[in-house]
N, C-alpha and C positions, 0 to 999 in steps of 0.2 A: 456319960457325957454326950451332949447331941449334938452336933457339927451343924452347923444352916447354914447356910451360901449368905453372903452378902451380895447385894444386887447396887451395884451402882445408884446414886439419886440424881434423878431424873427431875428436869424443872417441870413445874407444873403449865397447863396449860393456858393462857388466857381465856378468859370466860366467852369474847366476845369474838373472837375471828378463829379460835380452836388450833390456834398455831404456837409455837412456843416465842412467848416476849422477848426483847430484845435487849442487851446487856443493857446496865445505865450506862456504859461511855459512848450507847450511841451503836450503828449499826454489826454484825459480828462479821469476820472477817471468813469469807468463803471457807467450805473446808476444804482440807490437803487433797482430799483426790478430786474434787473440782480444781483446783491451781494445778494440777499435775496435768489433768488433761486439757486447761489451757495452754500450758508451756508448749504439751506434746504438739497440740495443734499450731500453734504458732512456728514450730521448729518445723513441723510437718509441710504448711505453707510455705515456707523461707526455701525451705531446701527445694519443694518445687519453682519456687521463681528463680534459682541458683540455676536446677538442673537445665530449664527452659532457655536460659540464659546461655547456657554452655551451648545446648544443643543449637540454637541459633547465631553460635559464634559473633558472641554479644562481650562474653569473656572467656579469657582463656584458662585451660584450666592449669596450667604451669603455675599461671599467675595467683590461682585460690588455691593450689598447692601451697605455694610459699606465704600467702600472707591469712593464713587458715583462718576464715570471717566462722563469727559464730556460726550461724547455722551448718557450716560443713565439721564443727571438731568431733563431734561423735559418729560421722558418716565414714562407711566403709570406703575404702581406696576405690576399689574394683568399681562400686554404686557411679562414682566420680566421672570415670574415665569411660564408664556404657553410655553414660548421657552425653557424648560425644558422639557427634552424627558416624554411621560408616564402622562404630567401635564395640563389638558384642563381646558374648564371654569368653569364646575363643582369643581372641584379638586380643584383650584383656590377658587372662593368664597366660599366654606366650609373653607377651609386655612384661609383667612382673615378675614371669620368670629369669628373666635377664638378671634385675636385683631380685637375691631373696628376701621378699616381703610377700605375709599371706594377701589375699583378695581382701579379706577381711577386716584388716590393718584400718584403726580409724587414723583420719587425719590429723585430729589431734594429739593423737598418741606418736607419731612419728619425730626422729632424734630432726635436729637442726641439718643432719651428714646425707639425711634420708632423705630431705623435705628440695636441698636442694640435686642432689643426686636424680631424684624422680622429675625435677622439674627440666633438669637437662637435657634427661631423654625424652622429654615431651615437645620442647623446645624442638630438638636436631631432628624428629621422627614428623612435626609438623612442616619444617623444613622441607625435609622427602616430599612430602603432601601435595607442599603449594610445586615445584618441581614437575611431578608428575601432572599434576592439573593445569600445570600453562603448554604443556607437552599435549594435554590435550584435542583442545580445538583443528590442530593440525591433525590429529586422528581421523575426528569427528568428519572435518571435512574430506577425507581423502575416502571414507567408507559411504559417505553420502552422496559423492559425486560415480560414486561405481556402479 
């Protein structure tokens, strides 16, 4: 008995442009790993104008915590809260360690308990912030005039 591979059938080629013809309904629809790496780019984009946005305190990030816009549901927590001016990896995992939540944690996987939890302390720690920076200028001015 002699086994022979079966090879899949291949359309043939058109005679005149040596490309493979096109279904009758009309165009064929991209294949999967072309759609893939449009999503990815597209997600990839988004989430740059998301991060640019943050970083330029354009929005807040409490606020894309809680109301998780697609391009941030599969984005790491930690990714989130770096693109915040002033806020590295340091500053990050001391933050999250307060809740136990990894770095990792995408946004869209976070419980309703977490989503506002995280935005609290974003809230009261932006707080501090604006505080210390009107605290400022009174600095600014007392080491400039010495």
């Amino acid at each position: 008995m002699n086994a022979t591979a079966v090879l899949p059938a291949t359309p043939a080629l058109a005679p005149s442009t040596g490309t493979i013809p096109p279904a009758s309904s009309g165009l064929l629809p991209p294949p999967q790993h072309m759609r893939a790496l449009e999503r990815a780019n597209a997600v990839r984009l988004a989430r740059a104008e998301l991060k640019r946005k943050v970083a330029m305190d354009q929005i807040d990030v409490a606020g894309v915590v809680l109301s998780c816009p697609w391009e941030a549901e599969s984005m790491a927590v930690a990714d989130l809260l770096m693109s915040q001016r002033r806020w590295g990896q340091t500053r990050c995992r001391k933050f999250l360690a307060q809740i136990p939540m990894s770095e990792r944690k995408t946004i869209g996987s976070m419980t309703d308990r977490q989503r506002r939890t995280l935005a609290a302390m974003l809230s009261s720690a932006e707080t501090e912030r604006d505080r210390a920076w009107s605290a400022a200028p009174f600095l600014r001015g007392n080491l400039t005039r010495a």
